[in-house]
Residue frames relative to the residue before (quaternion, step in Angstrom):
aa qw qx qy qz dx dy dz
X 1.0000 0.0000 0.0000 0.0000 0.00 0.00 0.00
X 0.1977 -0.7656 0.5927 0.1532 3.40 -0.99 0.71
X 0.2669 -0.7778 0.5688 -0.0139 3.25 -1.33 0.94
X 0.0454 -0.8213 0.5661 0.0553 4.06 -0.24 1.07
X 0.1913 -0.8189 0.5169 0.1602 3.48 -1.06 0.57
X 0.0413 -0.8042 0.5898 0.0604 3.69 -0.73 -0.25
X 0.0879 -0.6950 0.7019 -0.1286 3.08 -1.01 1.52
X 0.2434 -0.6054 0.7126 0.2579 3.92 -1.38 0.49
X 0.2734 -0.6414 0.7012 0.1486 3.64 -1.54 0.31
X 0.0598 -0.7305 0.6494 0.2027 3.32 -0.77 0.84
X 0.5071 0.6277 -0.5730 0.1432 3.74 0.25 -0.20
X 0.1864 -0.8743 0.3271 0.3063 3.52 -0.19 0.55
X 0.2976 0.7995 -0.4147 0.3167 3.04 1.72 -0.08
X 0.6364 0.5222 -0.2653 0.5019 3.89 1.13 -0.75
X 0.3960 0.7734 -0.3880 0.3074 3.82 0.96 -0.29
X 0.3666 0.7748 -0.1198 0.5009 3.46 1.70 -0.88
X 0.8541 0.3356 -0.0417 0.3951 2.85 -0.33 -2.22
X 0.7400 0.4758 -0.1017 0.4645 3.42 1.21 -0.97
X 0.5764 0.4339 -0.2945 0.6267 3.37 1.18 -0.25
X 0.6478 0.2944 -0.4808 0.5124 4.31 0.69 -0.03
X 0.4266 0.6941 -0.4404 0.3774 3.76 1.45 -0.60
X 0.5913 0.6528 -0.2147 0.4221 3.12 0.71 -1.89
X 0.7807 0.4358 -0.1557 0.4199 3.23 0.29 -1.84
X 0.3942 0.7714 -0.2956 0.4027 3.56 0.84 -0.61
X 0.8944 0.3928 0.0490 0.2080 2.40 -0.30 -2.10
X 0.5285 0.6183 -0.1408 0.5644 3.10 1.92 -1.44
X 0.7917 0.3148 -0.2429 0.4637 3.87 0.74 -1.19
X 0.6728 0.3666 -0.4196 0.4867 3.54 1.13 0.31
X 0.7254 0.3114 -0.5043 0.3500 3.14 0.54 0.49
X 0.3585 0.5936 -0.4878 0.5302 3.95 1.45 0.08
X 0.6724 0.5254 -0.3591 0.3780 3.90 0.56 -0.43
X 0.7062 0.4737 -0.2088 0.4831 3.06 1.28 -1.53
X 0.5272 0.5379 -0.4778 0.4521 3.64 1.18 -0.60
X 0.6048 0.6402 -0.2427 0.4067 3.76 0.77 -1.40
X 0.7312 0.4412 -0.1881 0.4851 3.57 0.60 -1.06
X 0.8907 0.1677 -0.1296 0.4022 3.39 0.89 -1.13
X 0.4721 0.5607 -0.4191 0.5358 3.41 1.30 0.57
X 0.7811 0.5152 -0.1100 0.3352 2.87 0.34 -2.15
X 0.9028 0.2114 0.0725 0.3675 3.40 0.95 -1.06
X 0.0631 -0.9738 0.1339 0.1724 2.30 2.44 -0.16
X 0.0037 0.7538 -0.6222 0.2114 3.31 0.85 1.77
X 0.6183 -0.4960 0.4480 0.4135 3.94 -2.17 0.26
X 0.7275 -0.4199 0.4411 0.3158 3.26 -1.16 0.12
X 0.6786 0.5238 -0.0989 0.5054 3.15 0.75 -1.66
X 0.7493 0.3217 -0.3616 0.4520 3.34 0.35 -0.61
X 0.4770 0.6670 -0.3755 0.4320 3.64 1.37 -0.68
X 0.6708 0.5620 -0.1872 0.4463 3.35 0.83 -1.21
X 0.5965 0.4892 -0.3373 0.5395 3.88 0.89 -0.73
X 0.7437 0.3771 -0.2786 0.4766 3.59 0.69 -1.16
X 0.7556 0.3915 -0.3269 0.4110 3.74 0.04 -0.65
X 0.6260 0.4890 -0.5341 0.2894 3.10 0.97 -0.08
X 0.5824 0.5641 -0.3929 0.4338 3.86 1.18 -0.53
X 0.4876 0.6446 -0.3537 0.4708 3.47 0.93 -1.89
X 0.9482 -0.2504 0.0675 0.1834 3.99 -0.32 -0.87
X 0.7257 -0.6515 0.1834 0.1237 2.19 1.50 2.09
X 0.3707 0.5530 -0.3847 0.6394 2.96 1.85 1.85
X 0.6358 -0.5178 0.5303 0.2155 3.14 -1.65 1.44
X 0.7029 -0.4272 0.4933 0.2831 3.33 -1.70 1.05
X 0.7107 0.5875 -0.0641 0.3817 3.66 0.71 -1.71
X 0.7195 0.3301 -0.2365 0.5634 3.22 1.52 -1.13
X 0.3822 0.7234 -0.3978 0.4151 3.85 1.05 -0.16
X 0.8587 0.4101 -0.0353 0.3051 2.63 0.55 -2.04
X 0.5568 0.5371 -0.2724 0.5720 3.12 2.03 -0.26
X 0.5547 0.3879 -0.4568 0.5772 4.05 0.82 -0.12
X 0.4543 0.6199 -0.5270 0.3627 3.81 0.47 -1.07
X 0.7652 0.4228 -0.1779 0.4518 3.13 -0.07 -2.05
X 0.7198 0.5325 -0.3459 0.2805 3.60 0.15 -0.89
X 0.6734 0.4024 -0.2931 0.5465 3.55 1.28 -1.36
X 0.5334 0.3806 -0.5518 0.5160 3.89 0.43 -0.16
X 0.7989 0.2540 -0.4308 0.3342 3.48 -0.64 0.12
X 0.5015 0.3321 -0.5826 0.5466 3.62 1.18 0.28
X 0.4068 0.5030 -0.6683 0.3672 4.36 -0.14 -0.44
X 0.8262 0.4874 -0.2273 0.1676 3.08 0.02 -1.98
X 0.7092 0.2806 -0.2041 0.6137 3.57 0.70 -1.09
X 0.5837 0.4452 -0.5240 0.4318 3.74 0.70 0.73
X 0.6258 0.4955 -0.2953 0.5250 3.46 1.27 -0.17
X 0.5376 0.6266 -0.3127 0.4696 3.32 1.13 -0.94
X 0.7100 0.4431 -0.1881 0.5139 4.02 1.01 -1.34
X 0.7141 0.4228 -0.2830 0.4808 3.48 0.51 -0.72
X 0.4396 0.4501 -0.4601 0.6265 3.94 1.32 0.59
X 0.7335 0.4047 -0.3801 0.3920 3.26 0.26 -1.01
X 0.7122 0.5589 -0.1864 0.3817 3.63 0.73 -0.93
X 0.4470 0.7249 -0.1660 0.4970 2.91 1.37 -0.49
X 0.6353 0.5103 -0.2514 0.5223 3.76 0.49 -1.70
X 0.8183 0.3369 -0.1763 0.4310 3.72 -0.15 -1.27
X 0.6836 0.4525 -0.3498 0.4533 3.43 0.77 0.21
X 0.4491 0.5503 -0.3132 0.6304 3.54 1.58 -0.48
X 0.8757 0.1600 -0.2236 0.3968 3.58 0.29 -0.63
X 0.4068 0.5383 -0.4297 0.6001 3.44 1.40 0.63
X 0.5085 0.6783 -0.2956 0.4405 3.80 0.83 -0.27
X 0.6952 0.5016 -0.0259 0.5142 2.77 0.24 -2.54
X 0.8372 0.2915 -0.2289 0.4021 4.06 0.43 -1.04
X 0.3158 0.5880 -0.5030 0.5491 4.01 1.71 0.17
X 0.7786 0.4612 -0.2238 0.3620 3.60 0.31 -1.80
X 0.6460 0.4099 -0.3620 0.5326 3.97 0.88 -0.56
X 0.6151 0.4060 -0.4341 0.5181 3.78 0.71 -0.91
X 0.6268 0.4778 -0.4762 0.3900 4.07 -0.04 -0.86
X 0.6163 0.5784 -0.3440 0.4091 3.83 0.73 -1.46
X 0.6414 0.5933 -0.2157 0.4361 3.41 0.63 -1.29
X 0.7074 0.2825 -0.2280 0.6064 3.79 0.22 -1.58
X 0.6603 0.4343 -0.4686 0.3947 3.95 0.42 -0.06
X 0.6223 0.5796 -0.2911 0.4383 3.73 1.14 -0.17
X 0.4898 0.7025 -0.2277 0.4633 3.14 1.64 -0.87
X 0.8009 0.3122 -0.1406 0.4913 2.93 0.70 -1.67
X 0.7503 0.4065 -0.3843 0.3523 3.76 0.90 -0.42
X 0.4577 0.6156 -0.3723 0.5225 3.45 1.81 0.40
X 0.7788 0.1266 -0.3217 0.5234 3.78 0.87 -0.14
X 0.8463 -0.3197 0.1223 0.4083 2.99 0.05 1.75
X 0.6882 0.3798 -0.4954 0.3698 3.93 -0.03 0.31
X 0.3860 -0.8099 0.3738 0.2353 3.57 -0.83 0.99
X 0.7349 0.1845 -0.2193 0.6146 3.50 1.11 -0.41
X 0.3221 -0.5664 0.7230 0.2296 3.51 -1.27 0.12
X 0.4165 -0.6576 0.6210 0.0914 3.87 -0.72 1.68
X 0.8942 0.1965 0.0088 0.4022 3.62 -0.69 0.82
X 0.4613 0.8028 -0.3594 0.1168 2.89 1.57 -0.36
X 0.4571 -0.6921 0.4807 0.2846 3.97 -0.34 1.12
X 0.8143 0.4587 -0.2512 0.2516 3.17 0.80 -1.31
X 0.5196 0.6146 -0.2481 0.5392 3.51 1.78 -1.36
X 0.6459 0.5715 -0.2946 0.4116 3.62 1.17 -0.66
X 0.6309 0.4236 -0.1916 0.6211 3.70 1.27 -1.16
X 0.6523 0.5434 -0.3343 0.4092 3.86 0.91 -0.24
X 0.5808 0.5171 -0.3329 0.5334 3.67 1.73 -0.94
X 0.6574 0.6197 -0.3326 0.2707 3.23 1.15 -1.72
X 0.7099 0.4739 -0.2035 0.4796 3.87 1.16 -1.46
């Protein structure tokens, strides 16, 4: 069984210590994102280097590791979701534009100047 505690410090005198912590932490994992997205290097080998480079435990690596895969994930996970309703918010701009451009070439004008839509129709 695992067990998590949580305590607040009020000394502020520590505020410091936590804020280069803070800082730390943030540039080893903006590296690891860099290395293993960006450049797409192994984990493991990431893990040999960062641990000298910035003078972080095996354990604490291994705890940003874990941490930024699950921001990738539920950042990929949203950008599907987000995605859907904008494809069909698209798809219905383009059928309404198609329409009011029929309108107008049904009462008698022959081109539509500018037309966005006739323009996405040449383009596909």
């Amino acid at each position: 069984m695992q067990v998590t505690f949580e305590s607040k410090v009020k000394d502020v005198s520590l505020d410091p210590l936590f804020d280069r912590m803070a800082a730390l932490y943030s540039r080893v994992e903006r590296s690891l994102y860099v290395d293993l997205y960006g450049r797409g290097l192994k984990i493991k080998d990431l893990k040999r280097q960062h641990i000298p480079k910035f003078g972080i435990t095996a354990r604490q690596s291994g705890a940003i590791a874990v941490g930024l895969k699950g921001k990738v994930k539920a950042a990929r996970a949203s950008r599907v979701h987000q995605e859907r309703p904008l494809k069909g918010r698209v798809e219905a701009t383009e059928k309404r534009m198609a329409e009011l451009e029929e309108g107008l070439l049904s009462s008698g004008a022959e081109e539509v100047p500018g037309s966005l839509a006739a323009a996405l129709r040449r383009s596909s």
